[in-house]
Steps between C-alpha positions, in 0.01 A plus 500: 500500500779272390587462118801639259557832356755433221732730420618377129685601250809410271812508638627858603233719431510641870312199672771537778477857539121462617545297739744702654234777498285287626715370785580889557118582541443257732727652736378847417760595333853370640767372297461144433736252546540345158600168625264494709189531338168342700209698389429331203528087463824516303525317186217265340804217385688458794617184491564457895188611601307266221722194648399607857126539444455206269744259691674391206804547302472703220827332337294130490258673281521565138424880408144386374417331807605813740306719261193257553534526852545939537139541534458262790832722725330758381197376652658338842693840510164728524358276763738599756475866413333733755448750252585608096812397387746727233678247265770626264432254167720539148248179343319541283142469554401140346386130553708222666537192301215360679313809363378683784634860577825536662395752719132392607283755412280438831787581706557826309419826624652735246810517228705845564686433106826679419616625155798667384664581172616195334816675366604606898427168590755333277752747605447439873416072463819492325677629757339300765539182334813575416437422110551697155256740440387285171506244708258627732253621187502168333367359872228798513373392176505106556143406595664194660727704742563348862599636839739296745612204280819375579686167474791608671365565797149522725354837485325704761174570303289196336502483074291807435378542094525858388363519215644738230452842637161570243367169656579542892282834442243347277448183746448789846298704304291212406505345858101471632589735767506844646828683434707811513659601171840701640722656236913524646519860308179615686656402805831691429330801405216540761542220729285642832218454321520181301722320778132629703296348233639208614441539855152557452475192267636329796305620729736620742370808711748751463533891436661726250806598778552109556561483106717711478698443742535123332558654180804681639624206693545266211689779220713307298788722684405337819447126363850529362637617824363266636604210300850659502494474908379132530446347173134325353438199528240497245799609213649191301851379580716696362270841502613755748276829308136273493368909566684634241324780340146508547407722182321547208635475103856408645481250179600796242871502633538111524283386214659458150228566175525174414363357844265782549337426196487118598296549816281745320412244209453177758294779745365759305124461523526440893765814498239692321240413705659644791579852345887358513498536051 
């Protein structure tokens, strides 16, 4: 069976972390190298790998026109595939210009969707984009909001459009697909069985030792360690602490009133929704 499970969700809301559970379980258990990761099919905007499949370069093309053409690596991608591919995607879910989904439906075997507290998120974006903290809530809120867009330089991922943080999780939720709903704070607080759930979802055949083992393997204690060792080549330039602090309601000692009442009024129906008002 070859298709995509995608693993989405708006920027650090623990999409990383499940991978590495995921690249722990399929070694029953071990450590896993974090810059080494080959389990799942890395990252759905690689901008190498898009050049490579499509035999173009992505530079000639305007950001409409490799938007347009997404579907069709996607596509090309899953033809070579011996099996189901895990894709790490921060997208939203939506059309291309030429109005067909940017992640073809047909080729789509399940969503596993991330969510975490909007008000943690700002705290921990901020410090990975290196950016104000207002900064950082004015770009959760902006329904416009892009990934990768620089005129400086080339980046590693394609343009990818976020969404405001509401609208990334309206637009998955929406999707015509199977998914996964996985809360960050449910993962924190009992994570062998949701990080299980999403074994199961995947349909990897595993057993309750196997999971735990994983679980222990990728502690925030040990991702740090291991980022102290030999770095991550995921983090931005710049970012030496991308595994920072892994928990829950770390936004009461870095929030001020004023911008904890901001994300609440431009979130506050999704917030309640999710039990996080």
């Amino acid at each position: 069976m070859t298709g995509y499970f995608w693993l989405a969700s708006y920027p650090k809301s623990g999409n990383t972390w499940l991978r590495l559970f995921l690249e722990s379980l399929n070694t029953d258990g071990a450590m896993p190298d974090i810059n080494a990761m080959t389990f799942s099919s890395g990252h759905a905007a690689m901008r190498d790998e898009f050049e490579r499949i499509l035999d173009i370069e992505s530079n000639d093309l305007t950001d409409a026109e490799i938007a347009c053409a997404r579907p069709r690596f996607y596509e090309l991608k899953s033809q070579t595939a011996s099996s189901a591919m895990i894709c790490k995607v921060h997208d939203a879910w939506g059309m291309t210009p030429a109005g067909e989904p940017l992640f073809p439906p047909e080729l789509t075997l399940g969503v596993i969707y991330l969510i975490r507290d909007p008000r943690d998120v700002a705290v921990s974006l901020a410090h990975h984009m290196r950016q104000s903290v207002d900064q950082t809530i004015e770009r959760m809120g902006n329904t416009d909001a892009m990934m990768s867009m620089s005129k400086r330089f080339i980046p590693k991922q394609l343009p990818q459009r976020l969404n405001s943080w509401n609208g990334h999780i309206e637009s998955w939720l929406s999707a015509p697909v199977k998914r996964l709903l996985l809360k960050y704070e449910d993962m924190l607080s009992d994570p062998v069985r949701h990080f299980g759930a999403t074994a199961r979802f995947l349909g990897i055949h595993t057993d309750d030792a196997k999971i735990v083992a994983a679980v222990e393997a990728v502690t925030f204690e040990r991702l740090r360690a291991a980022e102290k060792a030999d770095g991550f080549i995921e983090a931005p330039p710049g970012v030496d602490d991308f595994f920072r602090r892994g928990m829950a309601g770390g936004w009461r000692d870095s929030l001020t009133s004023a911008q904890i009442a901001r994300i609440e009024s431009d979130h506050g129906a999704m917030m309640r929704r999710f039990d996080y008002l």
